[in-house]
VMD Tcl script that builds the backbone (N, CA, C; Angstrom):
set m [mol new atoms 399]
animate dup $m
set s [atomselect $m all]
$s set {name element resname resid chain x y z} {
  {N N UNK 1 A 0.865 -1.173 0.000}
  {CA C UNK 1 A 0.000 0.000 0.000}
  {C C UNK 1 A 0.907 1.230 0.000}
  {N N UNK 2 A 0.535 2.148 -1.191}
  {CA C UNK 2 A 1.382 2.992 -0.542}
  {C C UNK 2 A 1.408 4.424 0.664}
  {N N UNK 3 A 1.574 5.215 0.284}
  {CA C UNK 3 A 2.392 6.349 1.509}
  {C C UNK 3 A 0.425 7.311 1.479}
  {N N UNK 4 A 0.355 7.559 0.169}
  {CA C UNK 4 A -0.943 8.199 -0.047}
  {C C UNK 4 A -2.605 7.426 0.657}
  {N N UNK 5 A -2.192 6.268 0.338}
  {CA C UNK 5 A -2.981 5.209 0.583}
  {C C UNK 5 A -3.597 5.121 1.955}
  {N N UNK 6 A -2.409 4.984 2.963}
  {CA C UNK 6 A -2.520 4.924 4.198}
  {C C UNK 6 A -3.004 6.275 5.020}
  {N N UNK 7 A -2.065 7.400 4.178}
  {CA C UNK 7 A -2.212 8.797 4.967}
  {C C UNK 7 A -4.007 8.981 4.857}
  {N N UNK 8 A -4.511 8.574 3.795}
  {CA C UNK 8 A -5.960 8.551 3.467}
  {C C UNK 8 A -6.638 7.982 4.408}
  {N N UNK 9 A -6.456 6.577 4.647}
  {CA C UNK 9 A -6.873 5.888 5.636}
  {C C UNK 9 A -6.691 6.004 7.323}
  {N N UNK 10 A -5.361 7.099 7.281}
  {CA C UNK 10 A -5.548 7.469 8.632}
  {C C UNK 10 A -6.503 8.504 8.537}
  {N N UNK 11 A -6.852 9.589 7.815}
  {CA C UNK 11 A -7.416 10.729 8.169}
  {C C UNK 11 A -8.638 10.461 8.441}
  {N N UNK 12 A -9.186 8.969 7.652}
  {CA C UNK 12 A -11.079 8.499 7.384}
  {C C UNK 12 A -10.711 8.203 8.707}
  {N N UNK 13 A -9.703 7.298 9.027}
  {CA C UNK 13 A -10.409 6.956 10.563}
  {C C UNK 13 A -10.070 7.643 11.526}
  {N N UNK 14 A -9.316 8.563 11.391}
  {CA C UNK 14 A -9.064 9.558 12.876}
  {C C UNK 14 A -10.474 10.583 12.748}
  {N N UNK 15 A -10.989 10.704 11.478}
  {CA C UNK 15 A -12.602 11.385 11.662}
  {C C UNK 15 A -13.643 10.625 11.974}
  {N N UNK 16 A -13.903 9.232 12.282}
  {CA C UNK 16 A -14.444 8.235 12.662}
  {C C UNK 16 A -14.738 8.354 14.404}
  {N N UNK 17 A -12.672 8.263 15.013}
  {CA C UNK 17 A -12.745 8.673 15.861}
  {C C UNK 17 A -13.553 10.164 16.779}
  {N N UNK 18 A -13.523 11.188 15.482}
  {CA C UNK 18 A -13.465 12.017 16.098}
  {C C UNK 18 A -15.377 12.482 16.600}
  {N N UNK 19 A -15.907 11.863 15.054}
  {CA C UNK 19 A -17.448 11.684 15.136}
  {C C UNK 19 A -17.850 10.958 16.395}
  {N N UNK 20 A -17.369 9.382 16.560}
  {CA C UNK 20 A -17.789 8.941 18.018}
  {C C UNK 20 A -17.223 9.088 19.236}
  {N N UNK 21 A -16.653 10.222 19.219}
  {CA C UNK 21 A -16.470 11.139 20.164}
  {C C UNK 21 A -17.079 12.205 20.721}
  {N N UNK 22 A -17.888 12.588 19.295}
  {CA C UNK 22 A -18.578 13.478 19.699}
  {C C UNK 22 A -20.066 13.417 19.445}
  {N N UNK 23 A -20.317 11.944 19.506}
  {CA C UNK 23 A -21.297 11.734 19.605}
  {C C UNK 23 A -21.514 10.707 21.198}
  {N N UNK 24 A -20.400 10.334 21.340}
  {CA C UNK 24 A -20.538 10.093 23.187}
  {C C UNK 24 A -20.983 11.369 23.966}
  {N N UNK 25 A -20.043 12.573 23.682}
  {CA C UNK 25 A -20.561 13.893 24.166}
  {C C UNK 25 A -22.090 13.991 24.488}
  {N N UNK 26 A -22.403 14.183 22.714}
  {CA C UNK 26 A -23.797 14.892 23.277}
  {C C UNK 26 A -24.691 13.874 23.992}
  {N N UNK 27 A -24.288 12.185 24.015}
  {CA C UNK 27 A -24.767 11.060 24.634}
  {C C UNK 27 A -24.792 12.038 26.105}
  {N N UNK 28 A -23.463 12.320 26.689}
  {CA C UNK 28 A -23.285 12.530 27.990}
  {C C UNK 28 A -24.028 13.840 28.340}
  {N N UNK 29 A -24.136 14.777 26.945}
  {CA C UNK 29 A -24.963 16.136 27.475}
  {C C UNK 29 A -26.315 15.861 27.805}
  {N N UNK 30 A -27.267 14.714 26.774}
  {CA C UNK 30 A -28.006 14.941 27.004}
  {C C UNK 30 A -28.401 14.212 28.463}
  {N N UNK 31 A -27.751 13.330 28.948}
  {CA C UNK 31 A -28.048 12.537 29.987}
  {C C UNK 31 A -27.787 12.793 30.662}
  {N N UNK 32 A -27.179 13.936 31.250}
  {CA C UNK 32 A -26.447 14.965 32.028}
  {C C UNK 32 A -28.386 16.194 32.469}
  {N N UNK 33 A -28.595 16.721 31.508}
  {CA C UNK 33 A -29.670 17.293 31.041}
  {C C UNK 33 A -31.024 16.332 31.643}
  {N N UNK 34 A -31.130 15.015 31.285}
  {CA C UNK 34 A -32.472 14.146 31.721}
  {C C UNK 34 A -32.318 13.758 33.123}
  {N N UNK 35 A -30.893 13.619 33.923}
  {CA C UNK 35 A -31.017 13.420 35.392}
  {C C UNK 35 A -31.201 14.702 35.853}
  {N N UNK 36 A -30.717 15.581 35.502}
  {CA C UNK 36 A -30.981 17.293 36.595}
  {C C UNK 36 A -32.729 17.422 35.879}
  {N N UNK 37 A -33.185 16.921 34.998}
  {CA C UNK 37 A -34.692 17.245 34.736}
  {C C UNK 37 A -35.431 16.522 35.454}
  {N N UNK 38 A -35.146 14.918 35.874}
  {CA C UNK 38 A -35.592 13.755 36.583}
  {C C UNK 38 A -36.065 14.631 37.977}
  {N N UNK 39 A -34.632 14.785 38.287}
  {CA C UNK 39 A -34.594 15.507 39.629}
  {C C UNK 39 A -34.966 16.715 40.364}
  {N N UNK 40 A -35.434 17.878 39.496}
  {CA C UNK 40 A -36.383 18.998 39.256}
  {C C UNK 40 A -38.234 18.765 39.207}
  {N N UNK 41 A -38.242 17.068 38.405}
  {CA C UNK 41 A -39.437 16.708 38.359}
  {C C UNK 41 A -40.322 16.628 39.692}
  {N N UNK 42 A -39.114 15.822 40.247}
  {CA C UNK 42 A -39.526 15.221 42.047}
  {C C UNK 42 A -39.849 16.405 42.881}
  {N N UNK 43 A -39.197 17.815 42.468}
  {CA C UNK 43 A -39.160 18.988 43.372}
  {C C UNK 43 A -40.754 19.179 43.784}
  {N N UNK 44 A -41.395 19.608 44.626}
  {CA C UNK 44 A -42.585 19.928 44.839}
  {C C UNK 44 A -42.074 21.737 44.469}
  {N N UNK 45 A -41.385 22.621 44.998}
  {CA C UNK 45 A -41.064 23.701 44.621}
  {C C UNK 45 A -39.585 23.839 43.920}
  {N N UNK 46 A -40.054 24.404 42.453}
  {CA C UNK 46 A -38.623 24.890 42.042}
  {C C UNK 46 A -37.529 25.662 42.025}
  {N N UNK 47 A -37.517 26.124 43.389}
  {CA C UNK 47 A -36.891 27.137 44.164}
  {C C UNK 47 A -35.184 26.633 44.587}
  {N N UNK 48 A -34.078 27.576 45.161}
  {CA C UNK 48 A -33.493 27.479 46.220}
  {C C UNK 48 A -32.295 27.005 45.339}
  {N N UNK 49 A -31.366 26.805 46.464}
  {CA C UNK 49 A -29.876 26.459 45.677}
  {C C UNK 49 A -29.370 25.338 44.921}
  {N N UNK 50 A -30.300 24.121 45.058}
  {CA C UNK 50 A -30.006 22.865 44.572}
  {C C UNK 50 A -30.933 22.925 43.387}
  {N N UNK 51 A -31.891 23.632 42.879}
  {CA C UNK 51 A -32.345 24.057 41.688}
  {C C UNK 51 A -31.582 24.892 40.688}
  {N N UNK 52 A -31.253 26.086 41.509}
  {CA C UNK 52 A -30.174 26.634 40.740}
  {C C UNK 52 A -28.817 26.089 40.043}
  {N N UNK 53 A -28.293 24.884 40.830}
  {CA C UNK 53 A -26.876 24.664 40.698}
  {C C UNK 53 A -28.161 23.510 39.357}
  {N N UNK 54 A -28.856 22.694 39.498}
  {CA C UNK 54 A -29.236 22.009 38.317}
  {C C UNK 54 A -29.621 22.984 36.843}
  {N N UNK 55 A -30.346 23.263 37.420}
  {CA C UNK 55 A -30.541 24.533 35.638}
  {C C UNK 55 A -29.086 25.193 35.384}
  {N N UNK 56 A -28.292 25.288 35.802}
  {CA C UNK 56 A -26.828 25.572 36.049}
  {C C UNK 56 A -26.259 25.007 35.198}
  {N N UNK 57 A -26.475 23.284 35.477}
  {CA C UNK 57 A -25.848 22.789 34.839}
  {C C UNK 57 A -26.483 22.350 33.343}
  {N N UNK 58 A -27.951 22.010 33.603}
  {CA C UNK 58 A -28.800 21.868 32.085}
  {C C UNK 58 A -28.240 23.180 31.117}
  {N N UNK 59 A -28.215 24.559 31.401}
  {CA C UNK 59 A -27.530 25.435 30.662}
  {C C UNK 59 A -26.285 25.059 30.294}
  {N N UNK 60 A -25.332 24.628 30.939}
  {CA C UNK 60 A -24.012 24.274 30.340}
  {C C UNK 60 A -23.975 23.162 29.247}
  {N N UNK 61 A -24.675 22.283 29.134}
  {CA C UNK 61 A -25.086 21.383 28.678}
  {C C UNK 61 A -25.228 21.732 27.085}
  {N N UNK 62 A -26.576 22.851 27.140}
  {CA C UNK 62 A -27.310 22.906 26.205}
  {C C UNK 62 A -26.387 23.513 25.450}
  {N N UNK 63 A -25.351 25.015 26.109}
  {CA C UNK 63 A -24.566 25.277 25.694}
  {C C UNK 63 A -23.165 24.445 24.767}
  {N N UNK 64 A -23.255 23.377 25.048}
  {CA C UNK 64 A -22.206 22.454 24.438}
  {C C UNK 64 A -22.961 21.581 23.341}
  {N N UNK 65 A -24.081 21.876 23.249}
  {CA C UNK 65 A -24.883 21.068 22.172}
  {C C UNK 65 A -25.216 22.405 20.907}
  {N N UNK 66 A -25.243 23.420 21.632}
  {CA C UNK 66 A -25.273 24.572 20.690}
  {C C UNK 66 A -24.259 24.645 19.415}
  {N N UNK 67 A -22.618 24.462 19.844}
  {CA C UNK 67 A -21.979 23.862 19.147}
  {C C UNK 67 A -21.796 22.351 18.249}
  {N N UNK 68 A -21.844 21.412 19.164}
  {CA C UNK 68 A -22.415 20.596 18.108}
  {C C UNK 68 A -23.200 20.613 17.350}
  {N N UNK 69 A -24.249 21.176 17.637}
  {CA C UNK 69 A -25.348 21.460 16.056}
  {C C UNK 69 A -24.739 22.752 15.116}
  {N N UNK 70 A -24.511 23.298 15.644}
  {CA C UNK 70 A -23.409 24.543 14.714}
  {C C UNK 70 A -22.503 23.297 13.818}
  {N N UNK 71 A -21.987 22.445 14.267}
  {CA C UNK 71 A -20.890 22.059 13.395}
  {C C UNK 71 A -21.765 21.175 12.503}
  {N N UNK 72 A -23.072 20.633 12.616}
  {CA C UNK 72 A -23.852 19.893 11.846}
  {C C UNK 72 A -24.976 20.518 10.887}
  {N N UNK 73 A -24.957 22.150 11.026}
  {CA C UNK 73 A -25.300 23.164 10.195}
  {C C UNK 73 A -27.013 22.502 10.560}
  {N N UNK 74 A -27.310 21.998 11.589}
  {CA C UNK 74 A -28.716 21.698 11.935}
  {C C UNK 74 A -29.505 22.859 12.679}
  {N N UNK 75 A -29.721 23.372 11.606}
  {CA C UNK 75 A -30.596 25.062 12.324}
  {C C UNK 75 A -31.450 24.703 13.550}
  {N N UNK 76 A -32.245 23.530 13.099}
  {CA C UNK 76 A -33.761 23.830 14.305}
  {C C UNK 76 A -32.983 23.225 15.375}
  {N N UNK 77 A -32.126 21.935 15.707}
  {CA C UNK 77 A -31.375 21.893 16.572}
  {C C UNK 77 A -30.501 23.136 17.615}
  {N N UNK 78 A -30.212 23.622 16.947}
  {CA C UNK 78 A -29.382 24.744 17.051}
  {C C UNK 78 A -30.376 25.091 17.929}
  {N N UNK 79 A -31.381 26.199 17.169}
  {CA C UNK 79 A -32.880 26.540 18.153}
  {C C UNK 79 A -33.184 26.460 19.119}
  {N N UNK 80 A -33.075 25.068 19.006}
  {CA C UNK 80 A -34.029 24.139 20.688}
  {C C UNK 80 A -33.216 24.123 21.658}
  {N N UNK 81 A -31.216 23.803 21.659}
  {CA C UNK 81 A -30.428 24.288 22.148}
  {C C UNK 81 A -30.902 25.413 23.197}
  {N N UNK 82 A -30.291 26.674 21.736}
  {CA C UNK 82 A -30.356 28.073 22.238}
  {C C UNK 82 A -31.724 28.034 23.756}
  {N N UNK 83 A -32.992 27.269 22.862}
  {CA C UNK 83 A -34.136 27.890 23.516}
  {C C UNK 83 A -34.137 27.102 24.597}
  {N N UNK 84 A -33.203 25.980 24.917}
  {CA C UNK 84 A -33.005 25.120 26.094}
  {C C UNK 84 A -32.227 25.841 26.920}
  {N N UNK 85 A -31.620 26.460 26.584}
  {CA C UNK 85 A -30.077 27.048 27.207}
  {C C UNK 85 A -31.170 28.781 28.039}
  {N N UNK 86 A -31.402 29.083 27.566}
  {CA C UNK 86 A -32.196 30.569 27.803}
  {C C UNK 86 A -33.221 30.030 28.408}
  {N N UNK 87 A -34.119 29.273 28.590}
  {CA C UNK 87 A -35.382 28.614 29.690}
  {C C UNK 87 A -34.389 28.351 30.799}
  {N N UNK 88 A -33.333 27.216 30.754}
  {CA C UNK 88 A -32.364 27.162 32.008}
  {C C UNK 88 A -32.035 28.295 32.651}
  {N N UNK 89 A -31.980 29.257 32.091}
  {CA C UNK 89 A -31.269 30.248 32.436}
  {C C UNK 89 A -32.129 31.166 33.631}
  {N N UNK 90 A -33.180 31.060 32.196}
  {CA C UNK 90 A -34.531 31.758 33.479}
  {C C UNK 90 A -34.610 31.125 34.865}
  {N N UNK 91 A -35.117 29.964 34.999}
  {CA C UNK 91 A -34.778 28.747 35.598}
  {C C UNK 91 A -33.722 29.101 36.956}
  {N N UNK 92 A -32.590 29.193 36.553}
  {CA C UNK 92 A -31.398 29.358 37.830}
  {C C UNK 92 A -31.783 30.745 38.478}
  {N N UNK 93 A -32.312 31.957 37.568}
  {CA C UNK 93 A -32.847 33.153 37.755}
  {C C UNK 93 A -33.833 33.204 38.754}
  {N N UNK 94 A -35.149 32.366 38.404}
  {CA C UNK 94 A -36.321 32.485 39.388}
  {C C UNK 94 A -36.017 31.487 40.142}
  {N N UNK 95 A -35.375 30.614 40.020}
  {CA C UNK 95 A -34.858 29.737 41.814}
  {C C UNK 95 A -33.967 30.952 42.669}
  {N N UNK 96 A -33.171 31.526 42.092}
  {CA C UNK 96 A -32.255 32.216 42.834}
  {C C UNK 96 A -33.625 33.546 43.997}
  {N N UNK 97 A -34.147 33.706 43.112}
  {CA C UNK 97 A -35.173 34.821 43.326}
  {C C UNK 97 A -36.616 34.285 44.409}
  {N N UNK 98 A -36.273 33.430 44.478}
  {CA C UNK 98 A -37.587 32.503 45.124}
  {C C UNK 98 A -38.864 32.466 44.693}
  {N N UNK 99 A -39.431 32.371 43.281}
  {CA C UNK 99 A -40.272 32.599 42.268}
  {C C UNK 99 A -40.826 31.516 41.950}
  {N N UNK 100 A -41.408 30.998 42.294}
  {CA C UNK 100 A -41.917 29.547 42.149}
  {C C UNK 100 A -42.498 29.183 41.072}
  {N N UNK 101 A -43.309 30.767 40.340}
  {CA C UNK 101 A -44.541 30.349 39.288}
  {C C UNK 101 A -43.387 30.134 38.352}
  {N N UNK 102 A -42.583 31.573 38.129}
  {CA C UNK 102 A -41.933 31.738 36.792}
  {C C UNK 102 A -40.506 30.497 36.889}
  {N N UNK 103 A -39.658 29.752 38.055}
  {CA C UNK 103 A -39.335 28.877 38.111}
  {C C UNK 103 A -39.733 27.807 37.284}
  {N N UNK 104 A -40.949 27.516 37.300}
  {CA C UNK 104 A -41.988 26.831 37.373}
  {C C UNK 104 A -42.310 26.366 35.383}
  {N N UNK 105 A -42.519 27.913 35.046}
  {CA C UNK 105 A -42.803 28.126 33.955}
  {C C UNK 105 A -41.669 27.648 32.921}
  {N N UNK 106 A -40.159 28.004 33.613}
  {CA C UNK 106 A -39.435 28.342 32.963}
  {C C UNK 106 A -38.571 26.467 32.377}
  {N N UNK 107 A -38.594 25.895 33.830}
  {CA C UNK 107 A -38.915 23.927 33.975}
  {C C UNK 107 A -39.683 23.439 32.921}
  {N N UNK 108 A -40.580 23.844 32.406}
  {CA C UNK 108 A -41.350 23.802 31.787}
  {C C UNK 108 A -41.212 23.593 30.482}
  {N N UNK 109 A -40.461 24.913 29.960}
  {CA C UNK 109 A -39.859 25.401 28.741}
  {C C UNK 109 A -38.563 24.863 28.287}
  {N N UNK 110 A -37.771 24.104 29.267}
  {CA C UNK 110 A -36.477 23.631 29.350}
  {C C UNK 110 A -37.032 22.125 28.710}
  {N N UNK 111 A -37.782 21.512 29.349}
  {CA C UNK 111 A -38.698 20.308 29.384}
  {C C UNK 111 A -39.113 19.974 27.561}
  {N N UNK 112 A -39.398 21.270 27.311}
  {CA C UNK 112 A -40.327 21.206 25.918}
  {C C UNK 112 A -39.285 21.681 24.840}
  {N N UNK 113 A -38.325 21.233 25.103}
  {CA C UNK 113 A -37.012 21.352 24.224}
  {C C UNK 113 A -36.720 20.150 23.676}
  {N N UNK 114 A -36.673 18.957 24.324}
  {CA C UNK 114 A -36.171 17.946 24.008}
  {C C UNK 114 A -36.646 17.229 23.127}
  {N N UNK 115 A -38.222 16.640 23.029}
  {CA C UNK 115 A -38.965 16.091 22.230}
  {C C UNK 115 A -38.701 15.872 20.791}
  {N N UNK 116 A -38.802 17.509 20.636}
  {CA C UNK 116 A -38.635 17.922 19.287}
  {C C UNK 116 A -37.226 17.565 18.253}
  {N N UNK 117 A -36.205 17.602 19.522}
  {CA C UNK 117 A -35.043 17.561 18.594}
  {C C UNK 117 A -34.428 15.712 18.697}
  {N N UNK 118 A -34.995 15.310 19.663}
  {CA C UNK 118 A -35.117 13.718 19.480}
  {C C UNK 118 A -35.854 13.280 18.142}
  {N N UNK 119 A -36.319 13.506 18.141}
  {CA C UNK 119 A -37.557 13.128 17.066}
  {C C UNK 119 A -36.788 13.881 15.682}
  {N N UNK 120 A -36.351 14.840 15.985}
  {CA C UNK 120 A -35.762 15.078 14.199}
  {C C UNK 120 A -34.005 14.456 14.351}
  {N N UNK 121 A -33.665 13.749 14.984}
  {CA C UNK 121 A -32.110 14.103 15.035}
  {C C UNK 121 A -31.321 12.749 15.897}
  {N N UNK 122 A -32.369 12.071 16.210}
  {CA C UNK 122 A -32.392 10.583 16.588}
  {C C UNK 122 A -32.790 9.680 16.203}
  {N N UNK 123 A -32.469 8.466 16.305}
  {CA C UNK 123 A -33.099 7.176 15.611}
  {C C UNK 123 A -32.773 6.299 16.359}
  {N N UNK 124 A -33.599 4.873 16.515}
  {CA C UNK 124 A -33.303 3.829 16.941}
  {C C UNK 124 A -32.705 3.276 16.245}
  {N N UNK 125 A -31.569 2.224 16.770}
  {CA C UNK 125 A -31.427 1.337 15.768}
  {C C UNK 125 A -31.661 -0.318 16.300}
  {N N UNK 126 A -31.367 -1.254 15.414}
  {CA C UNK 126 A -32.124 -2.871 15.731}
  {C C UNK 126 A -31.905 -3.069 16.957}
  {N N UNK 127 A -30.076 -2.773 17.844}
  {CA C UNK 127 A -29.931 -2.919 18.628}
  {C C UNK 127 A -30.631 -2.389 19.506}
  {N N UNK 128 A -31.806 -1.515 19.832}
  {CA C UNK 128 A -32.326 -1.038 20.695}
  {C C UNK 128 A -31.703 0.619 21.227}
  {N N UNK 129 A -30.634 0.495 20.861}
  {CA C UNK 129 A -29.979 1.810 21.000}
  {C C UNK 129 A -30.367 2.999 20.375}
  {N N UNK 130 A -30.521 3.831 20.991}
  {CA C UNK 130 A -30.392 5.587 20.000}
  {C C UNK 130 A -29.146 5.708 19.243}
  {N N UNK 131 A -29.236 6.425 18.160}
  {CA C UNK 131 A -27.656 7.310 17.648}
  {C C UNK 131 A -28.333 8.586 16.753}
  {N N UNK 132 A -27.700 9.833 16.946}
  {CA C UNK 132 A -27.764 10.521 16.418}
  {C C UNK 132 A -28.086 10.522 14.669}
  {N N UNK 133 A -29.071 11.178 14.134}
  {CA C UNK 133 A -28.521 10.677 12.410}
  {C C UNK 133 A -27.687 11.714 12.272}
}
mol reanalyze $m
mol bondsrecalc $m
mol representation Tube
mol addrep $m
């Protein structure tokens, strides 16, 4: 084989690598994102510091998925991101504030992010598993 041959074959698979890499990521963002939502669910009030530090972190999250869909030129992704990332935000805002409704509202809006971009941007496959398309 020669010199061209191989250099080819490293680059396909070091981008192989680099795709299921960054598709473990957003594995870990979003599951990162569904336990601090799990755990917001259970809240009877969405108030106080252990709310805050979770929408805290669902914002950081969303924020790192903002980029990944930037690099996949997936606009409405992008969107639901952004509009995940800015509900969190509210979110850490009216917990900090002791605001229960707009807390409340804002859980809500964080919540009604996800659906949408599962459904355009996921798939099962035989194995039972999700993967990104």
């Amino acid at each position: 084989m020669n010199l061209s041959k191989v250099a080819l074959l490293t680059l396909m698979a070091s981008g192989l690598v680099v795709t299921a890499q960054e598709n473990d990521n957003i594995e870990e963002w979003m599951k990162s994102i569904g336990s601090s939502m799990g755990a917001l669910r259970k809240m009877e009030k969405k108030t106080g510091p252990e709310v805050v530090a979770s929408a805290e972190k669902i914002g950081a999250a969303y924020e790192n998925m903002i980029g990944f869909w930037r690099q996949r030129n997936a606009a409405d992704a992008i969107k639901l991101a952004e509009d995940g990332k800015a509900a969190a935000v509210e979110l850490a805002s009216a917990a900090k504030s002791d605001d229960d409704a707009k807390a409340t509202a804002a859980f809500t809006r964080v919540g009604g992010t996800c659906k949408p971009c599962h459904d355009a941007h996921r798939e099962k496959s035989a194995d039972g598993k999700y993967h990104i398309k």
